[in-house]
N, C-alpha and C positions, 0 to 999 in steps of 0.2 A: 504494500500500500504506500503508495506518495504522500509523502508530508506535507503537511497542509504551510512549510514556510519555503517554499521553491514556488518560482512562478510559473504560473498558467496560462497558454496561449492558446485559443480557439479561433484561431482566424484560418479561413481558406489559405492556400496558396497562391490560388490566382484570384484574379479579381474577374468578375464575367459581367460584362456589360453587353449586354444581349447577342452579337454572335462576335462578337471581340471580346477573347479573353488576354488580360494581361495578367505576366507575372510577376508578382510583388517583387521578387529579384531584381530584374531586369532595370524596371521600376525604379529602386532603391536608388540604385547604381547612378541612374542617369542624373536622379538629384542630387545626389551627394556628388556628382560632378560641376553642377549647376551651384549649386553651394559652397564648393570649393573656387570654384573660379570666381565668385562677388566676392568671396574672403581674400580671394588674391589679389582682387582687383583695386579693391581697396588698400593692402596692405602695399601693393606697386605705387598708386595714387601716393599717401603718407611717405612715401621715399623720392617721390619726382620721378619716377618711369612712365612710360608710355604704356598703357597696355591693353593698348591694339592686339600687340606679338600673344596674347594670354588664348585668343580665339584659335591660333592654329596651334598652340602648347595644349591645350583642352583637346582638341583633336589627337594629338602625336599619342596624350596620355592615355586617351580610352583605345588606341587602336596598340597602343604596347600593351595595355592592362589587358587586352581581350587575345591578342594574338601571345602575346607573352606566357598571361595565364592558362592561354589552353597546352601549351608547348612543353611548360613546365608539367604540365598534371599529365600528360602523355608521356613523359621522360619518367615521372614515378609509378603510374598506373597501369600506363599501358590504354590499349583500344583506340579506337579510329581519331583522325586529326581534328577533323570537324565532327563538334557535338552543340550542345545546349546546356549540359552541363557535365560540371568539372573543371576547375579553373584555381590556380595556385596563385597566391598574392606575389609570393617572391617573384615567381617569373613577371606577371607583372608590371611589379614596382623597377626589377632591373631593367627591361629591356624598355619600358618607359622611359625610365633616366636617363639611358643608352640614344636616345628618340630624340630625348626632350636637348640634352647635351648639345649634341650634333648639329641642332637647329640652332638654338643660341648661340655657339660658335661659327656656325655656318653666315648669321648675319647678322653676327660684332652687335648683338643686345648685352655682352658683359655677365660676369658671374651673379651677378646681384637677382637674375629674373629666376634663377636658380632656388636663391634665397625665397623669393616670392611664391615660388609654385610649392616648397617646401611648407612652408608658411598654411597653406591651404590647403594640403593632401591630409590630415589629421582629421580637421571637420568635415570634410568629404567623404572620408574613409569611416566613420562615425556614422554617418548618415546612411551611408551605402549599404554597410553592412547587419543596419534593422530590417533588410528585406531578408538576408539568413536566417535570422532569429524565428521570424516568422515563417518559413521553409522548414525550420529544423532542421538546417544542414550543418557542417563542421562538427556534429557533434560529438561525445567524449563517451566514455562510463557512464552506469547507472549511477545517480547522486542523489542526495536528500540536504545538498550543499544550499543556502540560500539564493543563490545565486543558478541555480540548477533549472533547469527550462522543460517543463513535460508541455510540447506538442499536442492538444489533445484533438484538432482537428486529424482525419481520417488518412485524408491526402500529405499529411506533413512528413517529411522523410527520415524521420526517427524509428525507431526498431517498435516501439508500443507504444503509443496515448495515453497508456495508463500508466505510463511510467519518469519522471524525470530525467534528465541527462544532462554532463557537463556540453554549455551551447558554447563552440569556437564562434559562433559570431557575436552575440552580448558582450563577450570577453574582447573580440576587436572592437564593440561600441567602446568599450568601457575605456581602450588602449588608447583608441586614437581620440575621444574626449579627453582624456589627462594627458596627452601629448600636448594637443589644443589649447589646455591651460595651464600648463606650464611652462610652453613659448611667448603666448601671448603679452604677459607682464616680460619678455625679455626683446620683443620684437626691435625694441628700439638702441638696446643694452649691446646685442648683438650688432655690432658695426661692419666689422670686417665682412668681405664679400663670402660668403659658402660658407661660415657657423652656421648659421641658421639649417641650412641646408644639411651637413653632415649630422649635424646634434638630431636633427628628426630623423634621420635616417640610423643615427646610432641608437636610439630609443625604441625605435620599431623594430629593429633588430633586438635587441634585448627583450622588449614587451614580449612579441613573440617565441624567441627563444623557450620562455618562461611557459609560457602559453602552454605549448604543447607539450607540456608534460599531463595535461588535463582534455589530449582531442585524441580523436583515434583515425582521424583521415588521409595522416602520411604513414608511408614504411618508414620501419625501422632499418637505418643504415650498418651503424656501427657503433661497439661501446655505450649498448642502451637508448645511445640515441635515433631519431629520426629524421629522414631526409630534412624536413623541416628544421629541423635544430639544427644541423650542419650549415645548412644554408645563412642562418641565422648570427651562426658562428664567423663562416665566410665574411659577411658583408661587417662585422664587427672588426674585424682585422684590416678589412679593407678601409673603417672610419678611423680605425688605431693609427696607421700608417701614412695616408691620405690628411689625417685632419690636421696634425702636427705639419705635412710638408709645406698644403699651403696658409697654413697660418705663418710661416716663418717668411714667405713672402712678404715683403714691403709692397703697400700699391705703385711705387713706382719701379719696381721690379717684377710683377707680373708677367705669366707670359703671353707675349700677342700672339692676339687672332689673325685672321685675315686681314690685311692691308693695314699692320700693324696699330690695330687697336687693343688697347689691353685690353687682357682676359676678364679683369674685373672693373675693368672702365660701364659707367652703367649710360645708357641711351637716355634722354630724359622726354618728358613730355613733347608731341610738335603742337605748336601752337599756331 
């Protein structure tokens, strides 16, 4: 029997509006990108950016998050390229970065828009991932934890209704909300071009790391752990290494971009 201090979710998974049905997933995603990009837009605004550039970043982000994500869950999982579902945040969030990089540098916007999209993937990520919770997807072990999510709709994709389970997605609401506010009081604090940037990306790594020692939806790789923690691991080294070098950077020792504009030179508003 489920304890009556875990929460209870009885919502469909799709929404049906007479012969369109939508998936509260899908859903999620699309606002919590929508969301993320006023939080960036604003936060580009407050620093004197332009951000125009934010409309094709929004773009590069959902087509790494969607091609990324499915790449990754195909590399641990297995089964066909294209699905509907299945999709890994790490891959993701790297081959986003990867996306998002290459543009910025492609057209000498400077480290700083970095900063910015950094700044807004927390509350977006937050947002996004109330449509899992509602799905009953990511999920862990039976639990009676407060924090524990029993599914009791039919269609949700939890093992029984009648049962609670650790939710990976509450847990990413919960991640990427105190990511959110614990940046935010430092938004201004943060000067240098790519803190901001590295510290959320060092924190989600960690968040997560932690995370899945309570989800059951990656293999186990090695020494206990799971693809997922490795991964988590990875990109932690990659903040260790990465965030020291170019903090030792001087701005006027950056390195240029194309047609020698520094790396963290930022574009400002056109007027």
């Amino acid at each position: 029997m489920t304890s009556l201090s875990v929460i209870t979710i009885n919502i469909d998974p799709n929404i049906h509006l007479g012969p369109v049905t939508v998936a509260w997933h899908g859903l999620m995603i699309a606002i919590g990108i929508v969301v993320g990009g006023l939080v960036a837009a604003r936060f580009a605004r407050e620093r004197g950016l332009d951000p125009e550039p934010l409309y094709t970043i929004g773009v590069l982000l959902a087509l790494g998050g969607i091609v990324g994500g499915r790449l990754f869950y195909v590399l641990e999982h297995g089964g066909p390229l294209f699905g509907t579902r299945g999709f890994t945040f790490d891959g993701g969030v790297i081959l986003a970065a990867v996306l998002i990089a290459l543009y910025i540098w492609r057209e000498r916007l400077g480290a700083r828009y970095l900063d910015v999209v950094a700044f807004g993937l927390p509350l977006g990520v937050a947002v996004g991932r109330i449509g899992d919770v509602i799905n009953g997807e990511h999920y862990g072990p039976r639990s009676d934890f407060f924090l524990a999510v029993r599914n009791a709709h039919p269609d949700a994709l939890t093992p029984n209704p009648d049962l609670a389970y650790h939710n990976g997605g509450l847990y990413e609401v919960l991640l990427g909300a105190a990511i959110f506010a614990l940046v935010w009081p430092l938004r201004h604090r943060l000067r240098r071009p790519g803190d901001l940037a590295w510290l959320v990306l060092g924190l989600f790594a960690a968040g997560r790391f932690f995370e899945f020692f309570v989800r059951s939806d990656s293999p186990e790789l090695a020494l206990g752990l799971n693809n997922a923690q490795w991964t988590s691991l990875g990109l932690l080294v990659i903040v260790a290494i990465g965030w020291p070098l170019t903090a030792r950077r001087a701005p006027g020792e950056s390195a240029p971009g194309p047609r020698g504009r520094r790396w963290d030179e930022p574009v400002h508003r056109r007027t």
